[in-house]
Predicted model as a PDB file, atoms N, CA, C, CB and O in Angstrom, pLDDT in the B-factor column:
MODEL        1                                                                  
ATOM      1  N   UNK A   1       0.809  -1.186   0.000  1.00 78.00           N  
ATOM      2  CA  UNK A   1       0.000   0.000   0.000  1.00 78.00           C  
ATOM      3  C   UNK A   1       0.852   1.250   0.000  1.00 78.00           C  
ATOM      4  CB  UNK A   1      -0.920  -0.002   1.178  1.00 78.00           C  
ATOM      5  O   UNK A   1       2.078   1.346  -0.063  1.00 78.00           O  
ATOM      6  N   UNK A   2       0.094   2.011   0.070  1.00 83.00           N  
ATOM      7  CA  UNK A   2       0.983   3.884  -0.054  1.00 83.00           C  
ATOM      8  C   UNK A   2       0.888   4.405   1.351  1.00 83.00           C  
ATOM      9  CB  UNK A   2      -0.032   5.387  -1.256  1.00 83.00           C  
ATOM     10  O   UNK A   2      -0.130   4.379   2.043  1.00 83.00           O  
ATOM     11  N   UNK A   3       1.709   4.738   1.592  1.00 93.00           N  
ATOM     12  CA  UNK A   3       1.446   6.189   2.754  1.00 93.00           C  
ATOM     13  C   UNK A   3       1.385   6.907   2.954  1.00 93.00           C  
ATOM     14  CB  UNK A   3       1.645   6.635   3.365  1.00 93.00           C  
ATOM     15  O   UNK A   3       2.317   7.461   2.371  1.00 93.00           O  
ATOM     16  N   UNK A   4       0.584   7.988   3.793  1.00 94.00           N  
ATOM     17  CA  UNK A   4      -0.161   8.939   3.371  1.00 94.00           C  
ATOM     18  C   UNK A   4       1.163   9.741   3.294  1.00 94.00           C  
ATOM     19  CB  UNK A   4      -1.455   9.406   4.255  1.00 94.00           C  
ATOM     20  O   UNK A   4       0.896  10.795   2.717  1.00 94.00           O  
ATOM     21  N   UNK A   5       2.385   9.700   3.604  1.00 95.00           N  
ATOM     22  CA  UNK A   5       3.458  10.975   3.727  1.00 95.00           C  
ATOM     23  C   UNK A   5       4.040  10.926   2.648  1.00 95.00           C  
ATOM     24  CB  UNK A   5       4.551  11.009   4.843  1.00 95.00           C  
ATOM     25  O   UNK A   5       4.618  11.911   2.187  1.00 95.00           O  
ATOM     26  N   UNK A   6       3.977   9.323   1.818  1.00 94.00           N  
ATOM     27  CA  UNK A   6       4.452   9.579   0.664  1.00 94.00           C  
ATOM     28  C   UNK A   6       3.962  10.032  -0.692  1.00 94.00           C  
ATOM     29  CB  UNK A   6       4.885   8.775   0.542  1.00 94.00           C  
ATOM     30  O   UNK A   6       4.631  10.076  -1.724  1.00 94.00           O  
ATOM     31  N   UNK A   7       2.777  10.338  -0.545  1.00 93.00           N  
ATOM     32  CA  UNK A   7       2.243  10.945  -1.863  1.00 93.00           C  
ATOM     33  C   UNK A   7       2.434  12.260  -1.565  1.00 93.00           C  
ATOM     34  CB  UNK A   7       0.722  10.633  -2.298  1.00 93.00           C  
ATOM     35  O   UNK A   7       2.831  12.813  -0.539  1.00 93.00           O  
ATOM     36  N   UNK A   8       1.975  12.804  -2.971  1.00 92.00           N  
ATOM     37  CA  UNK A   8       2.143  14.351  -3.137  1.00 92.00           C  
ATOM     38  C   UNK A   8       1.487  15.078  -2.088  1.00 92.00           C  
ATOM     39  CB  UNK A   8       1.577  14.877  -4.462  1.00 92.00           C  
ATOM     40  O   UNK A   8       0.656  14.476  -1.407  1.00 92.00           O  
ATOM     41  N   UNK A   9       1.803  16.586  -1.801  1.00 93.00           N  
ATOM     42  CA  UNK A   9       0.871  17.257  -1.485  1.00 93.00           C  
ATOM     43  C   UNK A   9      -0.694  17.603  -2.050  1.00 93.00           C  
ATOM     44  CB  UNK A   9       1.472  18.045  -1.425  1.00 93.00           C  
ATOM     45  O   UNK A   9      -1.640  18.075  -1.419  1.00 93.00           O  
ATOM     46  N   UNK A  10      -0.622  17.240  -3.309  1.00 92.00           N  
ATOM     47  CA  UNK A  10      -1.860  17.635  -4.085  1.00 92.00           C  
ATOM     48  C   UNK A  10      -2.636  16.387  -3.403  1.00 92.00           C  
ATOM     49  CB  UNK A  10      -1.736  17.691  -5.974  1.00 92.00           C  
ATOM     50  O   UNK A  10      -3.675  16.583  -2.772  1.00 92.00           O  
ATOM     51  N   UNK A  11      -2.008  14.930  -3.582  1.00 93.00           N  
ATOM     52  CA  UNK A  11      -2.539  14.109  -3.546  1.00 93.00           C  
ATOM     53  C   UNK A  11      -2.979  14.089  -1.518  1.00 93.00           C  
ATOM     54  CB  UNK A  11      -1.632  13.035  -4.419  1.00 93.00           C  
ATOM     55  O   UNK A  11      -3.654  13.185  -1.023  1.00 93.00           O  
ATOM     56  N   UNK A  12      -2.629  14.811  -1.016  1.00 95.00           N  
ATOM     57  CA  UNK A  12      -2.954  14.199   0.446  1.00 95.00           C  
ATOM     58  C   UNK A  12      -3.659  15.558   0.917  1.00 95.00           C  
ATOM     59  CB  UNK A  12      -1.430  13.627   1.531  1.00 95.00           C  
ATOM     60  O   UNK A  12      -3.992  15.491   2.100  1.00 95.00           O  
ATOM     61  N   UNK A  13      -4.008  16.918   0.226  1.00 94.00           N  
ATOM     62  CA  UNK A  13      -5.197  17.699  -0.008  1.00 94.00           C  
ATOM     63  C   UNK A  13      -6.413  17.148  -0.428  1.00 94.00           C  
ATOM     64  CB  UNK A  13      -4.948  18.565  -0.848  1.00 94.00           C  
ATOM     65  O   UNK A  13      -7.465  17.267   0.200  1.00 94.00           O  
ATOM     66  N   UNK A  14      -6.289  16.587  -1.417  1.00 94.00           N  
ATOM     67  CA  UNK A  14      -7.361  15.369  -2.038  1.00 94.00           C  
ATOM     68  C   UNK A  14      -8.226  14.836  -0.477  1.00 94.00           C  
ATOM     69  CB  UNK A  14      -6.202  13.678  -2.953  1.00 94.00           C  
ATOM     70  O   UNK A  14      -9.232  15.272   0.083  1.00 94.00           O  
ATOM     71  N   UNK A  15      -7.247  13.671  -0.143  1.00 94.00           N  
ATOM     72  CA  UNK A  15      -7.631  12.931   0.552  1.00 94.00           C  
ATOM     73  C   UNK A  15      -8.210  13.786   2.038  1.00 94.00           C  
ATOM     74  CB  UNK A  15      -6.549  11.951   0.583  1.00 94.00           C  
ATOM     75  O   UNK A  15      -9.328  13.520   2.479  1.00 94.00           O  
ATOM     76  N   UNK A  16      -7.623  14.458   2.482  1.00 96.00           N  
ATOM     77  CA  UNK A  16      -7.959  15.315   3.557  1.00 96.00           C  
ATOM     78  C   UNK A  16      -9.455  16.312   3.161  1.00 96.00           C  
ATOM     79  CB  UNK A  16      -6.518  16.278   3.831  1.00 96.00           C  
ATOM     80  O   UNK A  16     -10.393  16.440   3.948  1.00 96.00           O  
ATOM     81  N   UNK A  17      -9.405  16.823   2.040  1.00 94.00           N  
ATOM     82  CA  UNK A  17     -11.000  17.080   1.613  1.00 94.00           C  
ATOM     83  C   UNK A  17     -12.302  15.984   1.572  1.00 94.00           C  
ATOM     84  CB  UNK A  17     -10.924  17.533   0.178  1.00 94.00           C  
ATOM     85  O   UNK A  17     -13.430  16.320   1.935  1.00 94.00           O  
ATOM     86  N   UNK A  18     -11.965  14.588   1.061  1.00 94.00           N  
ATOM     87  CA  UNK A  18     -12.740  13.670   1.134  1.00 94.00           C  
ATOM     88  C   UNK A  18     -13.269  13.337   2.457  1.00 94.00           C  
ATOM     89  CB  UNK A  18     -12.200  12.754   0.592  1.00 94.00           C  
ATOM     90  O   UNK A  18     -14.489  13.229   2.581  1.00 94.00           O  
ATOM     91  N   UNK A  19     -12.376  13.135   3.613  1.00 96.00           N  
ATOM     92  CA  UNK A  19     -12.251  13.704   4.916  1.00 96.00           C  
ATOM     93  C   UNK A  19     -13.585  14.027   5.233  1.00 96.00           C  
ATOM     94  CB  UNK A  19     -11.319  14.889   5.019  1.00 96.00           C  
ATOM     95  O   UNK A  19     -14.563  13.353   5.556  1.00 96.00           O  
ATOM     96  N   UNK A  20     -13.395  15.131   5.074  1.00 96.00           N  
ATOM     97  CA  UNK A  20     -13.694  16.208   5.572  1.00 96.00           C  
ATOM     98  C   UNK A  20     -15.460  16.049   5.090  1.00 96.00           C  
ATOM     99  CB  UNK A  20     -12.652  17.502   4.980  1.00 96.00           C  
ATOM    100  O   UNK A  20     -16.501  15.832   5.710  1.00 96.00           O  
ATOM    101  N   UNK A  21     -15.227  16.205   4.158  1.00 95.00           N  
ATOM    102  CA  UNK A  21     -16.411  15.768   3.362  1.00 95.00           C  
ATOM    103  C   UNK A  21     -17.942  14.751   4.169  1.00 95.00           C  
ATOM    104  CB  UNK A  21     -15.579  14.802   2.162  1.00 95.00           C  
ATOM    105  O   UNK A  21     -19.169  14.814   4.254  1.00 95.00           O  
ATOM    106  N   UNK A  22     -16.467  13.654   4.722  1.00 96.00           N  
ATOM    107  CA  UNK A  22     -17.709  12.148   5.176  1.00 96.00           C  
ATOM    108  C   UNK A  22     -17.455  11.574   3.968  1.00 96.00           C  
ATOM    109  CB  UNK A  22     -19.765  12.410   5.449  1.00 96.00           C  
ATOM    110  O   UNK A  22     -18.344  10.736   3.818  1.00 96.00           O  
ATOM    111  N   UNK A  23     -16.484  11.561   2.702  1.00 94.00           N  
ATOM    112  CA  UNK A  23     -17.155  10.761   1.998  1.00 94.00           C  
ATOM    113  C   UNK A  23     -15.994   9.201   2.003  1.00 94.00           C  
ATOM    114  CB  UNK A  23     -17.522  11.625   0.445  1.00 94.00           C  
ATOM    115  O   UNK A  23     -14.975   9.447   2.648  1.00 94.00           O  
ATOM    116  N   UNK A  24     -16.014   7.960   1.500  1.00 92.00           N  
ATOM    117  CA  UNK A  24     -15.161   7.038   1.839  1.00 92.00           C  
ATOM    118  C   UNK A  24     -14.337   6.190   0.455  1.00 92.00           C  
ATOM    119  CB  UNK A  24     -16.033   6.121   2.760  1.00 92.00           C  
ATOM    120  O   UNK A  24     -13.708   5.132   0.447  1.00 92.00           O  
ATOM    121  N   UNK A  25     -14.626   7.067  -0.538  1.00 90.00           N  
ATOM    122  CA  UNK A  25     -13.862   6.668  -1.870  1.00 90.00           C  
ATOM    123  C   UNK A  25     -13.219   8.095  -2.557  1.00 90.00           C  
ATOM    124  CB  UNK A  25     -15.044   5.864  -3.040  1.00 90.00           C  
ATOM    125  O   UNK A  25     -13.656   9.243  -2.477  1.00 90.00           O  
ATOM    126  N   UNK A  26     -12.101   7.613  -3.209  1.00 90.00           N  
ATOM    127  CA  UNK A  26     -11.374   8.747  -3.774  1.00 90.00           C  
ATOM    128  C   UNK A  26     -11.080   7.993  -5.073  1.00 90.00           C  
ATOM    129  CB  UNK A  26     -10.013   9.344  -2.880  1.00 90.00           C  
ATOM    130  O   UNK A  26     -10.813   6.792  -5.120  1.00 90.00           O  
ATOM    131  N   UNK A  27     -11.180   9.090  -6.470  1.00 86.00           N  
ATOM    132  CA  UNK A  27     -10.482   8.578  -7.984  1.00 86.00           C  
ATOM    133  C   UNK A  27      -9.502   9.413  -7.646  1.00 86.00           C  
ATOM    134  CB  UNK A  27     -11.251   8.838  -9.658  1.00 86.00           C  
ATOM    135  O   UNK A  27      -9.479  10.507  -7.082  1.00 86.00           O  
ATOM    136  N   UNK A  28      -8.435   8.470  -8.237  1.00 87.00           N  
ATOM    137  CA  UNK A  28      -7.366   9.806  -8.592  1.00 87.00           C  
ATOM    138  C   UNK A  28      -6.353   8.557  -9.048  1.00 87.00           C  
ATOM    139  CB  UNK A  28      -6.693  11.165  -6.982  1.00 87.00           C  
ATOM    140  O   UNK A  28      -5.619   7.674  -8.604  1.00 87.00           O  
ATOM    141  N   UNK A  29      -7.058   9.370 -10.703  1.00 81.00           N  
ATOM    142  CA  UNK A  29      -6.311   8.755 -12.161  1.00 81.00           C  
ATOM    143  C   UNK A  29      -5.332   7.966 -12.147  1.00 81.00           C  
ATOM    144  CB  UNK A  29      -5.741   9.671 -13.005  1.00 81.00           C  
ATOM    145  O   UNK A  29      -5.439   6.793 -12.504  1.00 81.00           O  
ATOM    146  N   UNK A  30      -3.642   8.785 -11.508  1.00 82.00           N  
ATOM    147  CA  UNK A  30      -2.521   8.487 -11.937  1.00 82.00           C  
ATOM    148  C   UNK A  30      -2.399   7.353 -11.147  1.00 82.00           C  
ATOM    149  CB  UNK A  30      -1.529   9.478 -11.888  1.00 82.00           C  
ATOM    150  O   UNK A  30      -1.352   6.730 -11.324  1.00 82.00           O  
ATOM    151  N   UNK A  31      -3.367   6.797 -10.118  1.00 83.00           N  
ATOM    152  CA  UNK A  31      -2.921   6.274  -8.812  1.00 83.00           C  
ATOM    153  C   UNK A  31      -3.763   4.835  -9.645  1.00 83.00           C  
ATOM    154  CB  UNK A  31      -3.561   7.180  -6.988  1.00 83.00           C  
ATOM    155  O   UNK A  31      -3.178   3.787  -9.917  1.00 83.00           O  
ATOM    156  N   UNK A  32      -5.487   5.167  -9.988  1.00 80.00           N  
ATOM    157  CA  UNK A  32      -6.034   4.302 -10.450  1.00 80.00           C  
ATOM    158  C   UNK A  32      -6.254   3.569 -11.925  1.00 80.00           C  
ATOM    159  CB  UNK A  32      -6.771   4.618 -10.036  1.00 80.00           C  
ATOM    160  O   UNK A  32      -6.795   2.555 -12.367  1.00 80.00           O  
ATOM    161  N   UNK A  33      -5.710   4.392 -12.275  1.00 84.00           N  
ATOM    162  CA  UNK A  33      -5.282   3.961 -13.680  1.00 84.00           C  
ATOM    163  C   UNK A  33      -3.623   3.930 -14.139  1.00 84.00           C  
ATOM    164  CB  UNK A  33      -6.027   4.975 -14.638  1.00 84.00           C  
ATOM    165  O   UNK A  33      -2.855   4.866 -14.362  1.00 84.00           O  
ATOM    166  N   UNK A  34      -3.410   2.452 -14.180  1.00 86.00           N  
ATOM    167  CA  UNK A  34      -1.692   2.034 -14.390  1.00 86.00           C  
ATOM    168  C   UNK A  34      -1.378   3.152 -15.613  1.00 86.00           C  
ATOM    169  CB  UNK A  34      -1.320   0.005 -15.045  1.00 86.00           C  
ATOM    170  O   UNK A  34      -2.073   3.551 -16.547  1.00 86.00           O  
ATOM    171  N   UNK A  35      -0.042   3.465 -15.186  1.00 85.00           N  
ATOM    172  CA  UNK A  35       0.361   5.117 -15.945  1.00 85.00           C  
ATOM    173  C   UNK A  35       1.746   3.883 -16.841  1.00 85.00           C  
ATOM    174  CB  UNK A  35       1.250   7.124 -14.268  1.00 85.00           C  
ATOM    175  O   UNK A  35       2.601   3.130 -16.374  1.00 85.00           O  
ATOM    176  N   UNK A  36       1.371   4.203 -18.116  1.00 89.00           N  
ATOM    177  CA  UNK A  36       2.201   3.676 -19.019  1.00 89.00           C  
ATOM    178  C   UNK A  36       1.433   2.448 -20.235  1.00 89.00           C  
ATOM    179  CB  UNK A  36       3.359   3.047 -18.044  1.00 89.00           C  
ATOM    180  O   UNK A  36       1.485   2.140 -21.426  1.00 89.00           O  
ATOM    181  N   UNK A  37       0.683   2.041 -18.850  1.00 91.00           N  
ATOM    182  CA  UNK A  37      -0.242   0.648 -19.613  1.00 91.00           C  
ATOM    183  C   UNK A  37      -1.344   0.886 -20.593  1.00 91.00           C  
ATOM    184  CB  UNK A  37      -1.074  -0.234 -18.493  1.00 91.00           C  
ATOM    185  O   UNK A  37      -2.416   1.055 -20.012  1.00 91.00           O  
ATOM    186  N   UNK A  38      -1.414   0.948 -21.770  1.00 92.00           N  
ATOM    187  CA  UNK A  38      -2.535   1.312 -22.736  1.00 92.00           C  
ATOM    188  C   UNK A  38      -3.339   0.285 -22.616  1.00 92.00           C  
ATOM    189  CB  UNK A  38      -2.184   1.542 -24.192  1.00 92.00           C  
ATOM    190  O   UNK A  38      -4.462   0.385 -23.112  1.00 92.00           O  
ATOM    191  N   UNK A  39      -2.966  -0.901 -21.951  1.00 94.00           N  
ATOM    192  CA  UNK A  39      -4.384  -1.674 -22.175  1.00 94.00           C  
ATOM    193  C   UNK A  39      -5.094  -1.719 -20.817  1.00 94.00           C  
ATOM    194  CB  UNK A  39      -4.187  -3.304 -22.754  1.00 94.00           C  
ATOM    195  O   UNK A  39      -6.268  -2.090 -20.840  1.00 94.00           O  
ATOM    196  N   UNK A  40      -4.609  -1.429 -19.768  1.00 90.00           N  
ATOM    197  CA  UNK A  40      -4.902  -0.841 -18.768  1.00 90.00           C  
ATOM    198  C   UNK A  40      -5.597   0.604 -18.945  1.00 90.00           C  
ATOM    199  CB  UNK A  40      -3.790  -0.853 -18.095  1.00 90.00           C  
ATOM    200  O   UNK A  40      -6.634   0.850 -18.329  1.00 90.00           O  
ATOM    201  N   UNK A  41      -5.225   1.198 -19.480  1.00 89.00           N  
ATOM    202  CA  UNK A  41      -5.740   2.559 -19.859  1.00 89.00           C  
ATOM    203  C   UNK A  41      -7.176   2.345 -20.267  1.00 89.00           C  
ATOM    204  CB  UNK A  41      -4.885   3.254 -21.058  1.00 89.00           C  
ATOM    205  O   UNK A  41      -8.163   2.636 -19.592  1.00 89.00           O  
ATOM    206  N   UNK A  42      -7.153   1.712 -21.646  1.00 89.00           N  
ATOM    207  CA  UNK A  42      -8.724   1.483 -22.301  1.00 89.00           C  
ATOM    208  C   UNK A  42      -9.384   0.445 -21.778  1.00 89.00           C  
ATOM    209  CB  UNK A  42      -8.795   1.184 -23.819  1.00 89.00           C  
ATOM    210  O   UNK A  42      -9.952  -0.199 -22.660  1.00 89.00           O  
ATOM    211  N   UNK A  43      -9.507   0.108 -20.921  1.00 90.00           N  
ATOM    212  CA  UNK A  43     -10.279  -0.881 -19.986  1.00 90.00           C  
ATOM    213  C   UNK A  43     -10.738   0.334 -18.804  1.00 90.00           C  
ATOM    214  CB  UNK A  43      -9.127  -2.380 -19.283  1.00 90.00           C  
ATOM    215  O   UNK A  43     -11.850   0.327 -18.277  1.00 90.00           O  
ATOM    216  N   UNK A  44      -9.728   1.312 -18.515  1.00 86.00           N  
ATOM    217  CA  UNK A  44     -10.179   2.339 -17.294  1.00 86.00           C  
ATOM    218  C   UNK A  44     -10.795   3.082 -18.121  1.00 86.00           C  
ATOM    219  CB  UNK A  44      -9.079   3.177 -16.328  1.00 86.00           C  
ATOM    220  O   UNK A  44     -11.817   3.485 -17.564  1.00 86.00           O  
ATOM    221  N   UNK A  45     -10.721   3.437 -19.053  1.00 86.00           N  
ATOM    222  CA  UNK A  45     -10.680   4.700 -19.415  1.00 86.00           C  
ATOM    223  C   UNK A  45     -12.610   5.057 -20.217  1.00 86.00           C  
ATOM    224  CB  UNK A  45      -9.098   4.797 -20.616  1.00 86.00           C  
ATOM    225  O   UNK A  45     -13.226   6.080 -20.517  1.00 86.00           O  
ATOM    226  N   UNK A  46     -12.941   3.423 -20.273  1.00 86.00           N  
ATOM    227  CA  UNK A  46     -14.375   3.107 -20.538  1.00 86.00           C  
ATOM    228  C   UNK A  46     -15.172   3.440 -18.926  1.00 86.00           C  
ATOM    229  CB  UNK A  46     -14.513   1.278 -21.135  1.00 86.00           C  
ATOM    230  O   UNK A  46     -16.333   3.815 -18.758  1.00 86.00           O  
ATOM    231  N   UNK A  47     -14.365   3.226 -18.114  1.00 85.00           N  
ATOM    232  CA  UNK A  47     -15.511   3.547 -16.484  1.00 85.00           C  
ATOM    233  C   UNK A  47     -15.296   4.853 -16.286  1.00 85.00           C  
ATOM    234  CB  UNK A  47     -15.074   2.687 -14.753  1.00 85.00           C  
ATOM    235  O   UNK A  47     -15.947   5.343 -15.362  1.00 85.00           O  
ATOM    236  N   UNK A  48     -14.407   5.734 -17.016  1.00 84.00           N  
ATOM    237  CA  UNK A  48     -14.228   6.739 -16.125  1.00 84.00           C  
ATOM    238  C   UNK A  48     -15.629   8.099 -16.365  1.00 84.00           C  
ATOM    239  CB  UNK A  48     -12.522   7.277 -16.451  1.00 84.00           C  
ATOM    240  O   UNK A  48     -15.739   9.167 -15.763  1.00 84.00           O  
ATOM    241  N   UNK A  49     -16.534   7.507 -17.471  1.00 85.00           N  
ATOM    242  CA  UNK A  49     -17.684   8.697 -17.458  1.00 85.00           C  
ATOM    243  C   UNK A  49     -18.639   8.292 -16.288  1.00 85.00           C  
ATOM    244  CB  UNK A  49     -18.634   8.815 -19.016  1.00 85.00           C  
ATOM    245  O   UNK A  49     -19.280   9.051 -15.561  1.00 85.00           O  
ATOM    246  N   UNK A  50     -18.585   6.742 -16.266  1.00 85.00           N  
ATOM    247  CA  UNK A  50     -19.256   6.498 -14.697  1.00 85.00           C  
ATOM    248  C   UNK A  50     -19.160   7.205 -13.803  1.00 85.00           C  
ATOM    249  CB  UNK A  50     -18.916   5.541 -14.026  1.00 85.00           C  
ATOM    250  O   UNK A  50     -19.920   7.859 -13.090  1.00 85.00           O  
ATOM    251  N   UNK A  51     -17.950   6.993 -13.905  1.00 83.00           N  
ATOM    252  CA  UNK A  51     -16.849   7.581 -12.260  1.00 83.00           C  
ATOM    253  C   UNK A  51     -17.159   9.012 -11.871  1.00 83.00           C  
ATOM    254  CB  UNK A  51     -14.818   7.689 -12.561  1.00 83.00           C  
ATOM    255  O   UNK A  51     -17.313   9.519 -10.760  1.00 83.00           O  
ATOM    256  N   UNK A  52     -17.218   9.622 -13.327  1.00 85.00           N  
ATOM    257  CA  UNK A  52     -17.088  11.365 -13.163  1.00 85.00           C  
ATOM    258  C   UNK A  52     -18.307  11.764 -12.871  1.00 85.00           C  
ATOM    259  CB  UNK A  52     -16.613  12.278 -14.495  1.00 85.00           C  
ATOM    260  O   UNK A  52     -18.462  12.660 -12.041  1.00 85.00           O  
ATOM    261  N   UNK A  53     -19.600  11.045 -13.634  1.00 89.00           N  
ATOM    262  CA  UNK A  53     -20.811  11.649 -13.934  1.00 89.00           C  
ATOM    263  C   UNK A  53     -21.816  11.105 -12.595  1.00 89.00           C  
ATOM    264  CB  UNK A  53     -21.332  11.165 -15.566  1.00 89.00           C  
ATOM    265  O   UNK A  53     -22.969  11.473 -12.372  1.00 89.00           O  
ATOM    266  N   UNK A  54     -21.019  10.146 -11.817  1.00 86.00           N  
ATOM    267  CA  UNK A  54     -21.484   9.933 -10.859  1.00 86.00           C  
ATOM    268  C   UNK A  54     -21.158  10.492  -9.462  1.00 86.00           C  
ATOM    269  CB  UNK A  54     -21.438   8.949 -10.958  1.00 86.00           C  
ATOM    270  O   UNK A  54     -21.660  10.234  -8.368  1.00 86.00           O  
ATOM    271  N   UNK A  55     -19.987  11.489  -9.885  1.00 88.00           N  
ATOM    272  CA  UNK A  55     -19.647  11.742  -8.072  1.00 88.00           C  
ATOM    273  C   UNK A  55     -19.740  12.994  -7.786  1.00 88.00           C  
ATOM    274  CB  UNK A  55     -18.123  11.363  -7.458  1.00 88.00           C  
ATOM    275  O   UNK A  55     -19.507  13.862  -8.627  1.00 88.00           O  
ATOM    276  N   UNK A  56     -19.977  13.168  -6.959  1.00 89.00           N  
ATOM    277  CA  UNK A  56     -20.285  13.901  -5.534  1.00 89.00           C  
ATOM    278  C   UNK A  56     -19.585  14.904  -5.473  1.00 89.00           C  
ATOM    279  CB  UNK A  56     -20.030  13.183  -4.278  1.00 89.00           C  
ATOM    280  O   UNK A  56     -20.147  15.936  -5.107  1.00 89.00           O  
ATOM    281  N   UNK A  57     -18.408  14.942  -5.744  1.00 88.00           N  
ATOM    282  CA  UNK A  57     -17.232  16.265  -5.881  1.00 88.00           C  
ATOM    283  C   UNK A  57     -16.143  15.792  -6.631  1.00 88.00           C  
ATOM    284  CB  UNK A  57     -16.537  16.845  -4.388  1.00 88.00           C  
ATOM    285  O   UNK A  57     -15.687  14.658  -6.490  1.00 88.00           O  
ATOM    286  N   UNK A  58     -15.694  16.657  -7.457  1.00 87.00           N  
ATOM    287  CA  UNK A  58     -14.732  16.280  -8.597  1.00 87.00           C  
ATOM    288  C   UNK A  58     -13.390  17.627  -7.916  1.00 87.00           C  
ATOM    289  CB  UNK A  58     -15.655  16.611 -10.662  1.00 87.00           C  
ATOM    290  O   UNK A  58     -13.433  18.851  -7.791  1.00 87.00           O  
ATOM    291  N   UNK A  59     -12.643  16.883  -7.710  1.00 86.00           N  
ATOM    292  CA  UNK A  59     -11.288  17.818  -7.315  1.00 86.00           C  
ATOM    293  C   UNK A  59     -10.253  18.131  -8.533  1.00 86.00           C  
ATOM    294  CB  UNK A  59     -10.341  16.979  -6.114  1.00 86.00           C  
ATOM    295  O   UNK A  59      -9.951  17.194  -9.272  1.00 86.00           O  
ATOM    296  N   UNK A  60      -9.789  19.220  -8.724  1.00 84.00           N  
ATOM    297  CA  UNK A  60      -8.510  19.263  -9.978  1.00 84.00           C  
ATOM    298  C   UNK A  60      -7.942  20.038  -9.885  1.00 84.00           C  
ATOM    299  CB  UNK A  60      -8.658  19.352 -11.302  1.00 84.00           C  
ATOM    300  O   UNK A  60      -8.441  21.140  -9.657  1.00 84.00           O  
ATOM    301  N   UNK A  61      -6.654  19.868 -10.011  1.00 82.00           N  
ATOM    302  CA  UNK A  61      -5.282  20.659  -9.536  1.00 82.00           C  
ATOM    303  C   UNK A  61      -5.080  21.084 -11.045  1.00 82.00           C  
ATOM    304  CB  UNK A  61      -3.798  19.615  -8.697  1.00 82.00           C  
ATOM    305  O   UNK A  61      -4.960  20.390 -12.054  1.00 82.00           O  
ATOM    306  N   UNK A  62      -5.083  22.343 -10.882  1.00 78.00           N  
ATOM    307  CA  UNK A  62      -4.228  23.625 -11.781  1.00 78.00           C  
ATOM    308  C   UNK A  62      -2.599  23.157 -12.150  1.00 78.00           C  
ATOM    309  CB  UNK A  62      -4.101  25.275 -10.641  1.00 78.00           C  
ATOM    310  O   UNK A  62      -2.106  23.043 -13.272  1.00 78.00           O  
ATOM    311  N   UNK A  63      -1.973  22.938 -10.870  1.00 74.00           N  
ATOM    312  CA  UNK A  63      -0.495  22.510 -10.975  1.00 74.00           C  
ATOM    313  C   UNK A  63      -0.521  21.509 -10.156  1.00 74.00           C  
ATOM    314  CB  UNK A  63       0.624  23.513 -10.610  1.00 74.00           C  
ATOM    315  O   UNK A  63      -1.584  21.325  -9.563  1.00 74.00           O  
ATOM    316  N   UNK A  64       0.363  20.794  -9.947  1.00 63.00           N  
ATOM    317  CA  UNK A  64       0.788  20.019  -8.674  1.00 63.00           C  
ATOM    318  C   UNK A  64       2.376  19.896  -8.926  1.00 63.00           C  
ATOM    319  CB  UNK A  64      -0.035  18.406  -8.502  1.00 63.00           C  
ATOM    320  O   UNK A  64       3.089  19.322  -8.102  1.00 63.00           O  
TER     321      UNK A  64                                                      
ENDMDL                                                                          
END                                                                             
């Protein structure tokens, strides 16, 4: 697994808003979708209007 000190700052703003929120699932792409893998990619990349059009709050970093 990951720990929370080792991800980004963007990425542990994320998680600390979800928090905060009450809510108990987080997307976040680079983490859930294997970065390099195209067939991994188009297998994710078919759920991700689910994913978007279904949630609750959509977070996005300008920079990170």
């Amino acid at each position: 697994g990951l720990s929370f000190n080792d991800l980004s700052r963007a990425f542990q703003d994320a998680i600390r808003v979800i928090r905060e929120l009450g809510l108990q699932y987080l997307w976040i792409d680079s983490l859930c979708v294997l970065q390099g893998d195209t067939k991994d990619w188009e297998h994710e990349a078919k759920r991700m209007e689910d994913v978007f059009s279904s949630a609750y709050c959509v977070i996005a970093a300008n920079s990170a």
